[in-house]
VOGU-3710 file (C-alpha; in Angstrom, 3 decimals, decimal comma):
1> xxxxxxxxxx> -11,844/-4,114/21,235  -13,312/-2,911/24,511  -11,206/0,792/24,040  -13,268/1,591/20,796  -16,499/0,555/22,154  -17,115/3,181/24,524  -16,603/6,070/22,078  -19,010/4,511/19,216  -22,394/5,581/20,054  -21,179/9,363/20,008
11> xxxxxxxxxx> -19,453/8,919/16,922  -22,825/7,044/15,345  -24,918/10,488/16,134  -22,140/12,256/14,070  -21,644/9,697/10,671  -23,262/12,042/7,911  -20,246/14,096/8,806  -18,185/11,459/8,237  -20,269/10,162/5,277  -20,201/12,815/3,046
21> xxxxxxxxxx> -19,062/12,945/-0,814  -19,390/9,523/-1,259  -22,547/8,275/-2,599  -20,950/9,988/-5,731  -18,098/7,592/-5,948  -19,573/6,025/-9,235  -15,983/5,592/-11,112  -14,083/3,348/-8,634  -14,912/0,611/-6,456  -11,473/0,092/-3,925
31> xxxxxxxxxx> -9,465/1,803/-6,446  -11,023/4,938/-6,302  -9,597/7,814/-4,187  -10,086/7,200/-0,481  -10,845/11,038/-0,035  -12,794/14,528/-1,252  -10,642/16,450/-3,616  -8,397/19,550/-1,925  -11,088/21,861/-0,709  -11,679/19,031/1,657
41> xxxxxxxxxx> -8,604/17,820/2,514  -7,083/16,055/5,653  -5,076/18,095/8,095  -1,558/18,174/6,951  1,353/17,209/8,361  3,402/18,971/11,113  7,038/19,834/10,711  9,482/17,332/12,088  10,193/18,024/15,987  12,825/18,105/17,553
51> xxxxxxxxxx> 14,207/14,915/18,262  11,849/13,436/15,595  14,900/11,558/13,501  18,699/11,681/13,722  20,722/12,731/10,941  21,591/12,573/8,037  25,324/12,571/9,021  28,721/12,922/6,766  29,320/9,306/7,893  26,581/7,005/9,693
61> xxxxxxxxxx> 27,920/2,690/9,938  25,532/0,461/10,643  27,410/-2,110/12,466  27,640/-6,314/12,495  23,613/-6,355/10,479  22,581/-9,449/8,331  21,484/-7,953/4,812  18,762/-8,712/3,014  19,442/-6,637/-0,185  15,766/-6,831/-2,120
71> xxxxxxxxxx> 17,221/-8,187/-5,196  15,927/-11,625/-4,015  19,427/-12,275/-2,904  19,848/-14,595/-0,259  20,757/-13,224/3,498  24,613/-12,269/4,133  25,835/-11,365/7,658  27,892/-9,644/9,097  28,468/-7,082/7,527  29,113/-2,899/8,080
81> xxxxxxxxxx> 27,278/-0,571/5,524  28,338/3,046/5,683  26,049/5,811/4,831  27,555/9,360/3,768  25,189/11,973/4,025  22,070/10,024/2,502  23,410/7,628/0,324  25,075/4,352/0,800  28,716/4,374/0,253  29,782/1,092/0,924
91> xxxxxxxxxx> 28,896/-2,559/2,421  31,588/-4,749/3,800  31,511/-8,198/4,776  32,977/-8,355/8,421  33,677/-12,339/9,236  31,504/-14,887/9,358  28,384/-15,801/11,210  28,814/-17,392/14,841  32,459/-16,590/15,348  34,046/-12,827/16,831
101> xxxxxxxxxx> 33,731/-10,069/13,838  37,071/-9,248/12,397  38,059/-5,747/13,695  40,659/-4,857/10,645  37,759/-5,687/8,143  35,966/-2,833/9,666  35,180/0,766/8,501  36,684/3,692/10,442  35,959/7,297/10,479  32,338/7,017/11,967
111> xxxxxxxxxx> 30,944/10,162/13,393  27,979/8,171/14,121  27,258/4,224/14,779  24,404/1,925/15,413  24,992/-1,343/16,603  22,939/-3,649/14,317  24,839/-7,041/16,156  22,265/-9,923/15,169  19,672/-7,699/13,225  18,390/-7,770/9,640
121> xxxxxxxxxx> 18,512/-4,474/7,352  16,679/-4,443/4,276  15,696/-1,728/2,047  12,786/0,290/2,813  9,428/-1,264/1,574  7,464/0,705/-1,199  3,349/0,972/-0,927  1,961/0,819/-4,180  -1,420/1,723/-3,437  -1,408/3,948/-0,256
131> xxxxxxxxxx> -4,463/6,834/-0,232  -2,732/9,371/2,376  -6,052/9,440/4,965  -8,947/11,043/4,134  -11,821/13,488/5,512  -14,407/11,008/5,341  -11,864/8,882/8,000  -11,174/11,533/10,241  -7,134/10,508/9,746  -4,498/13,414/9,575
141> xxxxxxxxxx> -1,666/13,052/7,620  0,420/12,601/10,883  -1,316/9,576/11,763  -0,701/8,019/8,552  2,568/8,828/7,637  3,960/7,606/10,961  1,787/4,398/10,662  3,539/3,805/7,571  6,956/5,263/8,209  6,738/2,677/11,615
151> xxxxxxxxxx> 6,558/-0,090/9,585  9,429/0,621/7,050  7,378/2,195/4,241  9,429/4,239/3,178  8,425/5,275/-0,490  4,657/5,311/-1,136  2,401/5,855/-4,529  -0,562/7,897/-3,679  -2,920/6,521/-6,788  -5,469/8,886/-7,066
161> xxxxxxxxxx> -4,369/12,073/-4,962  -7,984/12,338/-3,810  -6,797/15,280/-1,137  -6,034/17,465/-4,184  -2,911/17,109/-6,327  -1,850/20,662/-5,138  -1,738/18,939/-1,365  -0,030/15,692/-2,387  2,331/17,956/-4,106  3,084/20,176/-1,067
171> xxxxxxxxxx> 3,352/17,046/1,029  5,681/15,194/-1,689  7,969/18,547/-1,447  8,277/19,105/2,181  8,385/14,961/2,525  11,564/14,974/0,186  13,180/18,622/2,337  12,385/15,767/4,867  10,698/18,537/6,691  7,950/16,149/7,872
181> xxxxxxxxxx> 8,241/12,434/9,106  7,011/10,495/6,226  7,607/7,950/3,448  8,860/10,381/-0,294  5,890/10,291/-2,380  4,958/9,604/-5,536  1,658/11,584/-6,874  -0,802/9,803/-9,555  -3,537/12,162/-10,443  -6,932/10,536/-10,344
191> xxxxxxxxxx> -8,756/11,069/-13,941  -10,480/13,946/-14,643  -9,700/15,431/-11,542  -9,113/19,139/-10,673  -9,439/20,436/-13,774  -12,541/23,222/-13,275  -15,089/20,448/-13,327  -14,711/20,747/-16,649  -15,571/16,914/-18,489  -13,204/14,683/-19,759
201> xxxxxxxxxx> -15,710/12,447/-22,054  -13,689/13,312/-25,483  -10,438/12,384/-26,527  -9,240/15,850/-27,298  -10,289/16,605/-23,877  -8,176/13,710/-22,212  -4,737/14,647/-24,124  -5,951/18,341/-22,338  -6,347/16,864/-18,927  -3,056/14,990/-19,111
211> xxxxxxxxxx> -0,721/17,513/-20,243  -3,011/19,796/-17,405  -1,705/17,071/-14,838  1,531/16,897/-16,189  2,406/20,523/-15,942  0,813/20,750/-12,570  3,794/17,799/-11,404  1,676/14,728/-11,429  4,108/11,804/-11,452  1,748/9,102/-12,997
221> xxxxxxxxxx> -2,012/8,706/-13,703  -5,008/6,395/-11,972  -7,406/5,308/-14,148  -10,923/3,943/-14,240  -12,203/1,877/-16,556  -12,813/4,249/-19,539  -14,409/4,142/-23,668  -11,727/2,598/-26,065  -11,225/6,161/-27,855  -10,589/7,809/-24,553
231> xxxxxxxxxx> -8,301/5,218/-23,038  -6,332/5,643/-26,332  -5,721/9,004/-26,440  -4,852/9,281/-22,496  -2,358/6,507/-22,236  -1,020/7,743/-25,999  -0,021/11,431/-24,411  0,871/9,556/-20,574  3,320/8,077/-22,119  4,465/10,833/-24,406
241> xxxxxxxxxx> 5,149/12,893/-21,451  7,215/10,696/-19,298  4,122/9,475/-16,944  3,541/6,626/-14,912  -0,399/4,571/-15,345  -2,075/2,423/-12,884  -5,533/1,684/-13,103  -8,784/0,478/-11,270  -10,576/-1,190/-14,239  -14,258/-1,243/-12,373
251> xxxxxxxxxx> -17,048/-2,691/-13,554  -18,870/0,466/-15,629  -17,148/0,142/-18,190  -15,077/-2,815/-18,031  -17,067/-4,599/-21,158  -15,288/-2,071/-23,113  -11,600/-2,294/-21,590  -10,543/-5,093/-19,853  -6,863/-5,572/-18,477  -5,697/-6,748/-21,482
261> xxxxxxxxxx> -7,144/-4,041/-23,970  -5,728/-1,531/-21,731  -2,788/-2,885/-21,572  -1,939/-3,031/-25,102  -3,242/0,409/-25,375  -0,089/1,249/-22,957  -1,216/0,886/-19,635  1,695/0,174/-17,231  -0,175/-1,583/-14,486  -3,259/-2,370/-12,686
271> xxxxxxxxxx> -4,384/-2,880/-9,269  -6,508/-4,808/-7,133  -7,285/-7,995/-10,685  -10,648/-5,835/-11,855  -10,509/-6,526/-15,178  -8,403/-9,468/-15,698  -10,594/-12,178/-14,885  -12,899/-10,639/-17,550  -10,342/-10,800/-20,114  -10,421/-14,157/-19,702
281> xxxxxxxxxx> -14,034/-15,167/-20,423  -14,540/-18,130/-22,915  -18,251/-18,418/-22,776  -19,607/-15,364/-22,006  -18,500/-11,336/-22,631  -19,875/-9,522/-19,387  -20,472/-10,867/-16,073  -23,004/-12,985/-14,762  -24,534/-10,468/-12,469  -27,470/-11,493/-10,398
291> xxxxxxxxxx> -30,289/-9,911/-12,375  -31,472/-7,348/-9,623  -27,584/-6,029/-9,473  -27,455/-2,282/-8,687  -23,940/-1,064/-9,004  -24,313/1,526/-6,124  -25,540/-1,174/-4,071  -22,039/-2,028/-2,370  -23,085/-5,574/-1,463  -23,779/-6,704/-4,640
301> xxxxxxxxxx> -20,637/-4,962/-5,776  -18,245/-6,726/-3,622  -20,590/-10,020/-3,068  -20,941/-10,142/-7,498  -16,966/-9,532/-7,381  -16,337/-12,289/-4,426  -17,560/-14,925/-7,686  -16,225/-13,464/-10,461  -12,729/-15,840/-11,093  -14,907/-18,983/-11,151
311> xxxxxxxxxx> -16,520/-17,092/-14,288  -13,129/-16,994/-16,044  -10,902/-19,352/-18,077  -9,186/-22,198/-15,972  -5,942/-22,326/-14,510  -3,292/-23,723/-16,738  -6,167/-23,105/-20,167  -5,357/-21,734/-23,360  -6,919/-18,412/-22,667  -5,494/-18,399/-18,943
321> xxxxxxxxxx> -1,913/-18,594/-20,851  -2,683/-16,608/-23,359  -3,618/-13,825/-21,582  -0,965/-14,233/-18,815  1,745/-14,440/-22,005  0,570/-11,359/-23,407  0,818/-9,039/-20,191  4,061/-10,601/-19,527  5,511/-9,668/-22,976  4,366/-6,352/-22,603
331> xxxxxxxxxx> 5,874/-5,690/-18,964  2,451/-5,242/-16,937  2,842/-4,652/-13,468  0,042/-6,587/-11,174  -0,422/-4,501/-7,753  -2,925/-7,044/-6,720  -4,067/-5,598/-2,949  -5,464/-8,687/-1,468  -5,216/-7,241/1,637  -7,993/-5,145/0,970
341> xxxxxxxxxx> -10,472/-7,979/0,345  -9,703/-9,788/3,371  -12,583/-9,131/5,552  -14,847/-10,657/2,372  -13,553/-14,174/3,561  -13,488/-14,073/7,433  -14,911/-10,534/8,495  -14,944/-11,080/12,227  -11,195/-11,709/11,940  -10,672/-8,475/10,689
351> xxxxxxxxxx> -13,000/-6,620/12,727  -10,934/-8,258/15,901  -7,239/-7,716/14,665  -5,174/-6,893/17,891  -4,065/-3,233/17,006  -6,975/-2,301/16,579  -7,268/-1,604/20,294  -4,777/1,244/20,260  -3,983/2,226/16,622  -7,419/2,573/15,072
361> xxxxxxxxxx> -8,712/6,596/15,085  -12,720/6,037/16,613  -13,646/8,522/13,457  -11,797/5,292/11,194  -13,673/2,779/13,362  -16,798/4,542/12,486  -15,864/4,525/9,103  -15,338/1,219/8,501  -18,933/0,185/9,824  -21,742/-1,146/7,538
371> xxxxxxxxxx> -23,410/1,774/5,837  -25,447/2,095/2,502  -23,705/5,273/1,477  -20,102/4,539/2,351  -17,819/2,866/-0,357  -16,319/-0,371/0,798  -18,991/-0,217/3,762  -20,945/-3,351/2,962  -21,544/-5,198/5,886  -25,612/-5,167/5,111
381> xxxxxxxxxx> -25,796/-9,167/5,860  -22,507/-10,710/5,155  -22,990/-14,877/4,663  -20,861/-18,181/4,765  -21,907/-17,904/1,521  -20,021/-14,802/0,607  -17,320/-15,973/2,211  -16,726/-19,132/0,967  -17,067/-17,476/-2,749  -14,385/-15,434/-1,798
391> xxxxxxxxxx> -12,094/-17,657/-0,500  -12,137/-19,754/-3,815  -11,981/-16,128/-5,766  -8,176/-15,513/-3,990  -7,236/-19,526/-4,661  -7,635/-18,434/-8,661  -6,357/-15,030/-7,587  -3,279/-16,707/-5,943  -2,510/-19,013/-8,421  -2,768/-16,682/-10,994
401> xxxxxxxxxx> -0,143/-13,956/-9,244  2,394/-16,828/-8,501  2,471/-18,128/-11,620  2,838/-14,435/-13,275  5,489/-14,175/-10,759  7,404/-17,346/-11,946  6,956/-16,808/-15,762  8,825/-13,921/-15,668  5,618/-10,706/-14,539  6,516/-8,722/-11,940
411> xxxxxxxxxx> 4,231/-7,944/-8,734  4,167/-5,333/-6,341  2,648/-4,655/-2,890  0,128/-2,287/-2,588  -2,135/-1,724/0,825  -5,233/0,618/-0,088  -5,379/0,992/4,045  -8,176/2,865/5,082  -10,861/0,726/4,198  -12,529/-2,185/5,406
421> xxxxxxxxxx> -10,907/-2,469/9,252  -7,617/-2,150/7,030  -5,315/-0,190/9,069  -2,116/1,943/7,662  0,943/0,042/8,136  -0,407/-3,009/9,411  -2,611/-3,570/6,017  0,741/-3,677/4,239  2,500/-6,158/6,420  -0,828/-8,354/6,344
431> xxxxxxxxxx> -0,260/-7,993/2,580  3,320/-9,532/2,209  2,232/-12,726/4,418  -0,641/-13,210/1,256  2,123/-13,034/-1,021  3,630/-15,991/1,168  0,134/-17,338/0,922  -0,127/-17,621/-2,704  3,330/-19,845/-2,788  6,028/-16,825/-3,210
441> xxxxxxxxxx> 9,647/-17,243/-1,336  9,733/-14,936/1,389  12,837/-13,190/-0,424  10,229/-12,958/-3,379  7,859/-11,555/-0,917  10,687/-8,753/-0,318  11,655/-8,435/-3,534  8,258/-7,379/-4,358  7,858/-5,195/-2,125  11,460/-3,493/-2,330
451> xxxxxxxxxx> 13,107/-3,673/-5,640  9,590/-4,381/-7,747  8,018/-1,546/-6,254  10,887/0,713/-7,147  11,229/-0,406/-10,381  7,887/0,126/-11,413  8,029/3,699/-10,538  11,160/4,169/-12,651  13,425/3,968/-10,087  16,624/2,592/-9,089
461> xxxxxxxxxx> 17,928/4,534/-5,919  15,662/2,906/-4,060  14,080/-0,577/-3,193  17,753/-1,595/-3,080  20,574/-1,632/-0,510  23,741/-1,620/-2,751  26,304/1,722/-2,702  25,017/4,232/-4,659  21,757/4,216/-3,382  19,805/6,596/-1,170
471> xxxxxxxxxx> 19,992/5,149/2,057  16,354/4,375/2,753  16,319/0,925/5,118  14,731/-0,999/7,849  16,145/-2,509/10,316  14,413/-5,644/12,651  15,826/-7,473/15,187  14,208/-10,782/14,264  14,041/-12,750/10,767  11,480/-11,310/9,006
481> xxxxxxxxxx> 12,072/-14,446/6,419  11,431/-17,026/9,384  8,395/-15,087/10,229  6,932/-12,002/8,492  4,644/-11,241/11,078  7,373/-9,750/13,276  7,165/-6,748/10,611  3,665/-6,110/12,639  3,887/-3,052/14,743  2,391/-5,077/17,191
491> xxxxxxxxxx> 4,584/-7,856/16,881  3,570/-11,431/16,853  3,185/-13,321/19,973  5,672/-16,030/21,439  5,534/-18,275/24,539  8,315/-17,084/26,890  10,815/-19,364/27,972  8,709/-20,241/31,606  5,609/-19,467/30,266  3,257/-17,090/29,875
501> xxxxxxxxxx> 3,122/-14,787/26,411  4,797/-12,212/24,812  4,637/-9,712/21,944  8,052/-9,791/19,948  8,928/-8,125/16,894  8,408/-4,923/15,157  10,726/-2,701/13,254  12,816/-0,941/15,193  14,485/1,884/12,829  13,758/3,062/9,627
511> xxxxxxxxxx> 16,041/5,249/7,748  15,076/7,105/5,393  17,207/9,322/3,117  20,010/9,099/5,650  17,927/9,800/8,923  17,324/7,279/11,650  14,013/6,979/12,812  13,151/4,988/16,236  10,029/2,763/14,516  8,738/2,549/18,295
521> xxxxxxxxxx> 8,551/6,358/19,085  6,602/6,725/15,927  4,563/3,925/16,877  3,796/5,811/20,041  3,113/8,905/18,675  0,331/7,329/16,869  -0,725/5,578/20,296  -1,230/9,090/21,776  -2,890/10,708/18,701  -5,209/7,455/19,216
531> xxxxxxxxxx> -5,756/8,121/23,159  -6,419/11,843/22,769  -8,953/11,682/20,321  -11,113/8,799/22,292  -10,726/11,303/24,835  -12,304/14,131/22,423  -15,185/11,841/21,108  -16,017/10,764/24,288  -16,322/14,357/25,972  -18,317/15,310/23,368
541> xxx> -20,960/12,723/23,352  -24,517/13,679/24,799  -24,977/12,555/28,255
//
């Protein structure tokens, strides 16, 4: 990563600035907002320029594509799909794979085609967990929403809103105008947030604090791990008024709600697996923490956590089906974000991923470098021996999520980019290839992160391609099913025919609502954001 290097000693003179507000992050670990609430926020988005998008049009045909519908429906091909405005109207088979397209199976009346010959369209994906930048990154809102929008994310959850609800709002609105190039969002308020300072320790307070949310336009609730009486009453009026919950249940308080307690409280879903490992303990009711444990000591927090499955019930025990019964029977949602963790089992791998050259920000760089006052910053002396914990933690992890999976759970995708060399986009791609990982079908991988996603947010106009729908898609020109990685922005490399190597792949449109975006220009849009700002910190540093 020879392009960051130069730039890092002037940023290192400058990291207080991008430090600050977090050695109050007691209430999450990687589920806490990745940002300072709205007096703080990240620089929004521009409006759309011109030539930013074509469309939406009164009738757009995608031409000759192989579908991949997100249902977990096998691939069908050719076939025409015509988009009216920004919905799908209709999909049509066209012939028959290897022999000339029949021309009087095909839809007229196009006022505007794209030729999809020998190219896969599949809905757009959904991010689950997807923080929209943050101050303490130095990432604006442009750089992230074309990250994501370059690798067909196309609906996000923001879980937490840690730039201020109002902002996430604003951004939500002007995203679904489609005034601004980015995924439509969905808006969880973080708990306790923006609400005067004022505590929420009592349940009279929480049922407050929701209905505060609720009239303020929250879509759904993130939640820490919180007392049994408070839990209660907050999930009790969430789901009275119609809200979605997702929660982070972290280690404060997690002796008093685990996974399961929350979830038969009400609690739609959890990310990242704090939580459930502890509901299934058979010979012990808290963790075995190391006895000189500090909980705002990040290493022990994420070095403690790297050992914590081996602490739980067995695979294929009474208690590991027990539990996994019960949270299937009441329709939990796992949103596991192994991505996230990677860099626990192999951290020079991530610190050496290929795009980080020319799509990582030199303020996000910074940020992800060891630092006793960041969160998720815990580089302090990283072992074999962490590693290795953590590489048996995601075989339990794994086999846990795939069998959830086949019994009948449902999992999402979620990314929580932003942390730990994680970078927007490419965190959520490296996310569906763990899913392949931990033994799920590649059109499970997609379902999961297409029709699950959806679903889980209470929708069903998107995640899909099927008429009806809004016509949110991606298109590739390679199998994404014989190889996810080509979903990289990046690419994944291939010996050419004669030798030497190439980079093939990426997405190369993503429609949203109707509007087709070229996945490369966005891709280097971020490129020059990248470049300019190298170009900043470097002027800037002493001589």
């Amino acid at each position: 990563m020879t392009a960051i290097r130069p730039a890092r000693g002037a940023i290192e003179r400058r990291r207080p600035a991008f430090r600050a507000g977090w050695l109050l992050g007691l209430v999450g670990l990687l589920g806490a907002p990745s940002m300072s609430s709205g007096q703080d926020s990240v620089q929004a988005a521009p409006d759309r320029r011109p030539g930013e998008g074509e469309g939406p049009f009164d009738r757009l045909i995608i031409r000759g594509a192989t579908l991949i519908d997100g249902t977990g429906s096998p691939p069908i091909g050719p076939v025409d799909i015509v988009v009216e405005g920004n919905r799908i109207a209709e999909i049509r088979s066209v012939g028959f794979p290897g022999v000339d397209i029949r021309a009087d199976r095909r839809p007229e009346g196009a006022l505007r085609e794209l030729d999809a010959a020998g190219h896969f369209v599949m809905p757009g994906f959904v991010d689950m967990h997807a923080h929209i930048g943050g101050s303490s990154q130095g990432t604006p809102a442009e750089y992230v929403f074309k990250l994501w929008m370059a690798h067909g994310i196309t609906t996000i959850r923001d879980p937490g809103s840690g730039n201020g609800l109002d902002w996430v709002l604003e951004h939500k609105a002007r995203s679904a105008r489609n005034e601004i190039v980015a995924p439509r969002i969905h808006a969880y308020a973080w708990f306790g947030r923006g609400w005067d300072d004022r505590p929420v320790d009592t349940p009279e307070a929480a049922r407050e604090w929701v209905r505060f949310v609720a009239e303020r336009g929250a879509d759904g609730l993130k939640l820490p791990s919180l007392s049994p009486d408070v839990m209660e009453a907050t999930l009790s009026e969430a789901n009275r008024l119609g809200l979605g919950t997702t929660a982070h249940l972290n280690q404060l308080r997690v002796a008093q709600m685990d996974v399961l307690d929350a979830a038969r409280l009400g609690l739609s879903g959890m990310e990242h697996w704090y939580g459930l490992p502890e509901a299934m303990f058979v010979d012990r009711t808290v963790q075995d923490f190391r006895l000189d444990y500090n909980y705002n000591d990040e290493q022990h927090r994420f070095g403690e956590a790297g050992r914590l499955w081996l602490e739980a019930a067995a695979p294929g025990s009474r208690r590991w089906n027990e539990v996994m019964d019960e949270l299937i029977d009441l329709g939990f949602n796992m949103d596991p974000t192994m991505t996230i963790y990677e860099a626990s089992r192999d951290l020079v791998r991530e610190m050496r991923q290929p795009w980080h050259d020319d799509y990582t920000l030199p303020s996000l760089w910074q940020f992800f470098q060891p630092s006793r006052e960041a969160h998720g910053s815990y580089w302090f002396y990283w072992t074999t021996e962490d590693e290795i914990a953590w590489k048996n933690n995601y075989l339990r992890w794994m086999r846990f999520l795939n069998e959830y999976k086949n019994r009948g759970g449902r999992v999402t995708v979620g990314s929580d980019a932003g942390f730990i060399f994680k970078v927007y986009g490419f965190g959520y791609v490296r996310e569906l290839e763990l899913l392949r990982e931990a033994g799920f079908h590649p059109l499970e991988v997609l379902r999961s992160a297409t029709m699950w996603g959806a679903q889980e947010l209470g929708r069903d106009d998107v995640g899909v391609v099927r008429p009806g729908a809004l016509a949110d898609m991606v298109i590739t020109e390679l199998n994404p099913l014989e190889n996810l990685k080509v979903l990289y922005g990046t690419g994944a490399p291939r010996l050419r025919e004669g030798g030497g190597l190439e980079w093939v792949g990426g997405v190369r449109y993503t429609i949203k609502d109707g509007i087709i975006y070229d996945a490369r220009g966005l891709l280097a849009d971020v490129r020059t954001l990248v470049s300019a700002a190298r170009e900043s910190t470097a002027a800037a540093a002493p001589e």
